[in-house]
C-alpha positions in Angstrom: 0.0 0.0 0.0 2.4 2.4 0.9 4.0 1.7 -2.4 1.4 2.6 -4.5 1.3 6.2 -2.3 4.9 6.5 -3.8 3.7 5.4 -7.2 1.3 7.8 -7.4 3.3 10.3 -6.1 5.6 10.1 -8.8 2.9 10.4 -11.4 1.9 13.9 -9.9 6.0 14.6 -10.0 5.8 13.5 -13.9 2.6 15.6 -14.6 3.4 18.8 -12.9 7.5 18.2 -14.8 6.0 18.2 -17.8 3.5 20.9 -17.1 5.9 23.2 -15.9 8.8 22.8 -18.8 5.9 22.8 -21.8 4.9 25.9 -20.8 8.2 27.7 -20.4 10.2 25.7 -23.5 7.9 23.6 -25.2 6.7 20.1 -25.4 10.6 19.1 -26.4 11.6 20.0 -22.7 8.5 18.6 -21.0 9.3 15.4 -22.4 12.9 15.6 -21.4 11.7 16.6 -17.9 9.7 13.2 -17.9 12.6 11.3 -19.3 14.7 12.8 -16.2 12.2 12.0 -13.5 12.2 8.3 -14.8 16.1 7.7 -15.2 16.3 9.0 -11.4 13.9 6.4 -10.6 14.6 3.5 -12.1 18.3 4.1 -11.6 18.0 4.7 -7.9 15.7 1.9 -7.6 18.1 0.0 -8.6 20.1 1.5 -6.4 18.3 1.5 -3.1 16.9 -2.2 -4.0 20.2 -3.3 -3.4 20.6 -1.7 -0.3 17.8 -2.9 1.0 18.9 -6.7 0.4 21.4 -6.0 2.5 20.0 -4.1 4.9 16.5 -5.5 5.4 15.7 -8.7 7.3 13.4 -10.6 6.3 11.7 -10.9 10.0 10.4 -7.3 9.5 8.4 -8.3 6.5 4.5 -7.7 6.9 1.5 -7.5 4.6 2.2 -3.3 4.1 6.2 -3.2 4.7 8.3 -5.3 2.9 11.7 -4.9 0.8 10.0 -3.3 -2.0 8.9 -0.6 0.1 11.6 0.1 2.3 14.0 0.4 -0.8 11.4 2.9 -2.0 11.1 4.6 1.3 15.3 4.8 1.1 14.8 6.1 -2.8 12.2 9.2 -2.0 14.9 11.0 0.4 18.1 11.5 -2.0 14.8 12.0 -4.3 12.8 14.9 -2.7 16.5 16.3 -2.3 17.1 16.2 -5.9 13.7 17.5 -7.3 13.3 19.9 -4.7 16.4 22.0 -6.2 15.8 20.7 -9.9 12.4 21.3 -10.4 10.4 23.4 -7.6 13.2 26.0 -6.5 13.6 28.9 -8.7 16.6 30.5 -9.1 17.2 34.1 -8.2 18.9 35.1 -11.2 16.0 33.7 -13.3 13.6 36.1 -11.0 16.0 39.0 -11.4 16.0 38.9 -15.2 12.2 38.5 -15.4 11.6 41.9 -13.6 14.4 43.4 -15.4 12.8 42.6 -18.5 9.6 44.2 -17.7 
């Protein structure tokens, strides 16, 4: 269960990516916004799966927490991190320019 929060809160990531870059650059960068989103995902995945073969005993598994979800649990912190600066904070410079523009 807790997976599938995780899931879909990814797919709100993906939508509001694309949203955000297709409006500013185009549909070229909204799909290379997507395309960014997944390779961080499946690549720390990856990652994080393997840690949490290591890490995880299998004594801790229940119906709701399993190995699955802890490697995802380990996967959204570097992740928030990461999109956090990426895609939701704006840089000052970028500001700066737009009001020097007008």
């Amino acid at each position: 269960m807790i997976e599938l929060v995780i899931f879909y809160l990814h797919f709100v990531l993906v939508i509001y990516a694309f949203t955000k870059y297709w409006q500013s650059s185009g549909v070229k960068d909204g799909v290379l916004a997507i395309t960014v989103v997944f390779l961080i995902f499946i690549i720390g995945w990856a990652i994080t799966g393997s840690l949490a073969n290591l890490l995880y005993v299998d004594s801790w598994t229940s119906l709701f927490f399993n190995r699955d979800t802890f490697s995802l649990c380990l996967l959204v912190i570097p992740e928030s991190i990461f999109f956090y600066f990426y895609f939701f904070k704006e840089d000052k410079n970028s500001k700066q320019k737009e009001t020097d523009n007008l």
